[in-house]
N, C-alpha and C positions, 0 to 999 in steps of 0.2 A: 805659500799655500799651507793652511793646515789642516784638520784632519785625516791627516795619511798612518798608515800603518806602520811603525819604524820597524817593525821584526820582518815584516815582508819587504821592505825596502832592503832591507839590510842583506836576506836571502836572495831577492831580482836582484843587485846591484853585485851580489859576491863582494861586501865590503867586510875586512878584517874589523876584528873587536875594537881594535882601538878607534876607531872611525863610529860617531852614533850622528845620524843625521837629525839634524835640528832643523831646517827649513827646505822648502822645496821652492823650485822658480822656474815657471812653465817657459818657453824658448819653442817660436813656431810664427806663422806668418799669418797674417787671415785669408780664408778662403772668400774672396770676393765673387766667384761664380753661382751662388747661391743668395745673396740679397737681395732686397725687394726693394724698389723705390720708396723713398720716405712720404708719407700720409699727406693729407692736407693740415697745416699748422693754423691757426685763426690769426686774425690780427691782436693784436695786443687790446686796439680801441674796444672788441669787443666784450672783452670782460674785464680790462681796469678803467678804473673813473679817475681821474686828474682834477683835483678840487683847488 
């Protein structure tokens, strides 16, 4: 992940100087109680042409 803050990382984590965090890596499960059924998809036939 980037765009994070390293001096606030650094502050939430309580990590000593010698440590400077260079990448982040999210660690979590997906919430599947919240998705929606997938849409109607088209058939292929109707917008590609086979010449």
């Amino acid at each position: 992940m980037i765009g994070f803050e390293v001096d606030k990382l650094i502050e939430a984590l309580q990590l000593e100087e010698r440590y400077v965090p260079a990448m982040l890596i999210t660690i979590g499960k997906e919430d599947t109680s919240s998705q929606r059924p997938r849409g109607y998809r088209k058939p292929i036939g109707e917008f590609v042409k086979y010449v």
